[in-house]
C-alpha angles and dihedrals in degrees: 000000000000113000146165105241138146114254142160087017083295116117123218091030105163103215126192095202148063110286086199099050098023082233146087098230104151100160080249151050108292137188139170137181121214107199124197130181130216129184102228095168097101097042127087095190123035139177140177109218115172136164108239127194108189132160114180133154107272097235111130107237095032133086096021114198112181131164102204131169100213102328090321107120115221093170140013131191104255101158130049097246139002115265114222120200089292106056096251138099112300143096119311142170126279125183163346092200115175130250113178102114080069090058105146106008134090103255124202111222118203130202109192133189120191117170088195096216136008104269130068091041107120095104129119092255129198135333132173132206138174095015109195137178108184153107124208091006131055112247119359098157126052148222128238110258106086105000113029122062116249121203131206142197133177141196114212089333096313138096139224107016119004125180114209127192114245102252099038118095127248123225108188110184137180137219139180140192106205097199114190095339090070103148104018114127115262153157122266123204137180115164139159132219099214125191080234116118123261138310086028103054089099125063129172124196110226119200117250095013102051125224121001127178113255140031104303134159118273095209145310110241139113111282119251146158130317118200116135104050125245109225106215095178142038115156144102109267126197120271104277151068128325141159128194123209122197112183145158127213121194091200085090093196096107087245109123100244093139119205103182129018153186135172146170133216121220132180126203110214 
């Protein structure tokens, strides 16, 4: 559900919600990871500030908001919403968090949303703004929207968590806006996490040749954009768990080392 809007008066807003309903009401669980990554090797001294707008329900356990490098957690959700200048619900500043154990090396920073089950999620949910990574000087890293490529994968036309009856087929299709790095070399992934039994649990879709077991390369080219979207998949599945990856990696070297990721969760049922 994660997406770049305008929102508050403020552009470039990423917002893990419905625009339309203020929520994230899906009929199901639902979860989403926004990914962002900073060059850190220049720099002795480094720190993430954001403003940040949420509304959850206040049950521990549920509505989960972390922002994580690797699985290492910055931030967690402790309150229910977010508190502006006037001690009510708004946007307000978060940071800085420091970021000096990643010196001199590029850092993938992770914002994840994880409702956790499928009630008590009519809140407004997450968004993000001004997102900076820096030390003397002000933003030296950068957000996805313009610059940074964002990548995108559906189930059966959704996002976050799908359920899908058992019979009906399931399409599962990418997309990618490419922002400024439009034609920079890259990896390409698309992989899926199955209930099947290893070593079958992971399957990748590689272009040209269609879906492998394991965790193999997409393909090697510039990225680009994508509308319209690619489907990857169109078939019926067991009944079960599964959860599809679509990533791109700008170490073009076919070794997983993922930069910048989506994925979708769809059970089979």
């Amino acid at each position: 559900m994660w997406h770049e809007t305008t929102m508050d008066g403020k552009s470039g807003v990423w917002y893990y919600g419905d625009e339309t309903t203020q929520n994230y009401v899906t009929g199901d669980t639902n979860s989403g990871t926004l990914a962002m990554t900073f060059d850190l090797t220049n720099l002795t001294s480094a720190a993430l500030t954001l403003d940040t707008k949420y509304q959850t329900e206040n049950s521990p356990g549920y509505d989960i908001l972390k922002i994580m490098v690797g699985f290492d957690v910055l931030w967690e959700r402790s309150a229910q919403n977010s508190v502006d200048a006037s001690g009510s619900f708004g946007w307000e500043s978060l940071g800085p968090i420091p970021l000096s154990s990643y010196i001199g090396s590029v850092v993938t920073v992770s914002f994840s949303f994880d409702s956790m089950d499928s009630i008590g999620n009519d809140y407004f949910g997450w968004a993000i703004h001004n997102i900076q990574v820096g030390s003397d000087v002000p933003d030296v890293g950068g957000a996805p929207g313009p610059s940074t490529p964002f990548p995108d994968i559906k189930a059966n036309g959704r996002d976050g968590s799908v359920t899908i009856p058992y019979g009906t087929p399931v399409s599962v299709t990418i997309g990618l806006d490419a922002g400024s790095w439009a034609g920079r070399n890259a990896d390409w992934w698309v992989v899926a996490y199955t209930p099947f039994t290893s070593p079958s649990e992971w399957c990748s879709y590689v272009y040209d040749s269609g879906w492998q077991s394991g965790i193999r390369l997409c393909m090697e080219v510039p990225l680009a954009q994508v509308p319209p979207p690619l489907e990857v998949l169109n078939t019926l599945l067991p009944a079960g768990d599964y959860t599809f990856y679509f990533a791109v990696d700008e170490n073009a070297d076919g070794i997983p080392d993922v930069s910048l990721l989506d994925s979708v969760d769809v059970k089979v049922e």
